[in-house]
C-alpha positions as CSV (number, residue, x, y, z in Angstrom):
1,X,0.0,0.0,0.0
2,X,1.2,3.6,-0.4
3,X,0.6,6.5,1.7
4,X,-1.1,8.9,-1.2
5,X,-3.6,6.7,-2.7
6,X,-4.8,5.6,1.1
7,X,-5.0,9.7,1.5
8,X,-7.0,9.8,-1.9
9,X,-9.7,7.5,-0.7
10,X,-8.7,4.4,-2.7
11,X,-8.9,1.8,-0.1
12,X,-6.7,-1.3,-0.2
13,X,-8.1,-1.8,-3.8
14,X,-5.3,0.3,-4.5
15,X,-2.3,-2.2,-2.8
16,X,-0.6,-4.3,-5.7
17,X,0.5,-7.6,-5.5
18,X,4.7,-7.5,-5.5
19,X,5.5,-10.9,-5.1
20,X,5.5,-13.9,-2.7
21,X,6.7,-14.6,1.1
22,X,7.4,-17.7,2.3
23,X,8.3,-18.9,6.0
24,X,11.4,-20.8,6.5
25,X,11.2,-23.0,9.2
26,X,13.7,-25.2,11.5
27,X,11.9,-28.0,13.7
28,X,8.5,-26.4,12.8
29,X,9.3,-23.0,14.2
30,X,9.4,-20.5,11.6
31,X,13.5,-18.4,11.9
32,X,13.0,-16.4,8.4
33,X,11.0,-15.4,5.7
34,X,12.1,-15.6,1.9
35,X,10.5,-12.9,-0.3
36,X,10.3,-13.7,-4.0
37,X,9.4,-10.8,-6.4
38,X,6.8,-11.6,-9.0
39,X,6.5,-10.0,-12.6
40,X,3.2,-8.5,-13.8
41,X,2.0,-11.8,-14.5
42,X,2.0,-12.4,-11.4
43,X,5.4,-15.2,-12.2
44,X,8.0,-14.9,-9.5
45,X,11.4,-13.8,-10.9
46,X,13.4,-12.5,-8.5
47,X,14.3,-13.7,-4.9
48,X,14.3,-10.3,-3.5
49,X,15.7,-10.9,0.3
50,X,15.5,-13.5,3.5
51,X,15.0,-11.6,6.3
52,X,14.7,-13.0,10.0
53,X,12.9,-9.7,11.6
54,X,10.2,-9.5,14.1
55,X,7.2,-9.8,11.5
56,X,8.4,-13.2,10.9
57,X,7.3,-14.9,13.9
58,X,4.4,-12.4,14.4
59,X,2.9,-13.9,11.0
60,X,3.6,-17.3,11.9
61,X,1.1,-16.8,15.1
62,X,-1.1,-14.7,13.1
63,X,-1.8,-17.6,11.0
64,X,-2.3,-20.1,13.8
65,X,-4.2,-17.4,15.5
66,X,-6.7,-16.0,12.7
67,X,-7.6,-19.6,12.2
68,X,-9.1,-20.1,15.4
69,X,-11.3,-17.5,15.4
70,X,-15.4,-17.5,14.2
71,X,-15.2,-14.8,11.7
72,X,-12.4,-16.5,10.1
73,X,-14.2,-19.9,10.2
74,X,-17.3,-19.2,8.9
75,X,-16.1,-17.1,5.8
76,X,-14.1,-18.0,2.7
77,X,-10.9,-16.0,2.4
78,X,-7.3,-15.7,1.0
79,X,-4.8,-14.7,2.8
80,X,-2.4,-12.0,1.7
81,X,0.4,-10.2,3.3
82,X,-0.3,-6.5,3.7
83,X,2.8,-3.9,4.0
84,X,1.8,-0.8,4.0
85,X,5.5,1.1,3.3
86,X,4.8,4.7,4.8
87,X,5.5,3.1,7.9
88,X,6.8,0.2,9.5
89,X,3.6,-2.0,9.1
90,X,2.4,-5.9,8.0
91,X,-1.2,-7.0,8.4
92,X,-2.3,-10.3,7.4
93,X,-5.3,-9.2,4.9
94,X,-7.8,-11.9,4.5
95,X,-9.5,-10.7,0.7
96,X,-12.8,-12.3,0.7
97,X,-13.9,-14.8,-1.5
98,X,-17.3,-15.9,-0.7
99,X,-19.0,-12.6,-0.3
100,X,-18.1,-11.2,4.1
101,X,-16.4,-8.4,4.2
102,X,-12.5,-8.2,4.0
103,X,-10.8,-8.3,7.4
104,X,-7.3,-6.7,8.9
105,X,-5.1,-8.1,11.1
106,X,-2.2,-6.3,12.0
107,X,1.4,-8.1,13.1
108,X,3.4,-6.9,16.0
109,X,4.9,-5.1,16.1
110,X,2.3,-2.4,14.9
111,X,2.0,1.5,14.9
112,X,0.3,3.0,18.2
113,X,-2.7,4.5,16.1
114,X,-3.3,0.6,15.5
115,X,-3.8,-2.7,18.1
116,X,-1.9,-5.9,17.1
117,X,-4.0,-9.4,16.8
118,X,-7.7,-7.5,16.3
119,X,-9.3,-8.0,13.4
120,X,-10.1,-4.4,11.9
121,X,-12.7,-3.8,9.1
122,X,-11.2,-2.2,5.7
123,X,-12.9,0.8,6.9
124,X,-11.4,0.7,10.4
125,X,-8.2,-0.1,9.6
126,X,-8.2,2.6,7.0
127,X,-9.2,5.3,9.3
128,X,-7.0,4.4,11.9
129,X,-4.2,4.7,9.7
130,X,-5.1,8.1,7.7
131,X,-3.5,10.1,10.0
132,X,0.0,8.8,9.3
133,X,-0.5,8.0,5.5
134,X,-1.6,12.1,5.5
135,X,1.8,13.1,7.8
136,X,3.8,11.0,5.0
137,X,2.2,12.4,2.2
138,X,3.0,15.9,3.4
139,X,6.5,14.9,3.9
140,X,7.0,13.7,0.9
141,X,7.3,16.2,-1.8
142,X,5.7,15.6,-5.3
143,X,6.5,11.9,-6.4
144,X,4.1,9.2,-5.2
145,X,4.9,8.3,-1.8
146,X,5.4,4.5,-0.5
């Protein structure tokens, strides 16, 4: 997602898909994540980094977490990995596919405008996190801002 098209109202329709993240795990616990860029197509080209931060293991619980709870359960959705570049943010997006609403799940460690492990509504979530995409935007000259 990027800061200016959350300030110009266009929602997380506007976030584009970049590519692929998948956990790397040693005796089931997951130590890294390997990022693999993906062409417009939507083919992965590139393996862009591994990284071993702290939204690694905070998306391995959000996972086992999400699928414990009702909305989840009684919905159909896919699971996508929200970063939201402005600031230091990764939300587990669940992108409906059998009609509910969208839901938001932010990984810790998360912004203070925004509480880690609840489920936010699009509209929520957006509107909690105006405020900062706005402050960016303003700092950010004329080119789109990420």
């Amino acid at each position: 997602m990027q800061a200016d098209a959350i300030t110009q109202g266009k929602g997380l329709a506007s976030a584009r898909a970049t590519g692929f993240r998948y956990p790397v795990e040693v005796a089931g616990v997951s130590v890294a994540a390997a990022e693999v860029h993906a062409d417009a197509s939507g083919s992965a080209n590139l393996v862009a980094n591994i990284n071993c931060g702290p939204f690694v293991a905070a998306s391995a619980r959000a996972l086992n977490d999400l699928a414990k709870l009702a909305p989840v359960n009684t919905g159909q959705f896919e699971a996508c990995l929200l970063r939201f570049s402005a600031i230091p943010l990764m939300a587990i997006w669940l992108k409906s596919t059998g009609g509910a609403s969208d839901l938001i799940y932010p990984l810790e460690p998360a912004p203070s405008v925004l509480v880690a492990g609840k489920l936010y509504s699009e509209s929520d979530f957006l509107n909690a996190v105006m405020p900062i995409a706005q402050k960016r935007v303003a700092s950010g000259g004329s080119q789109p801002v990420p």
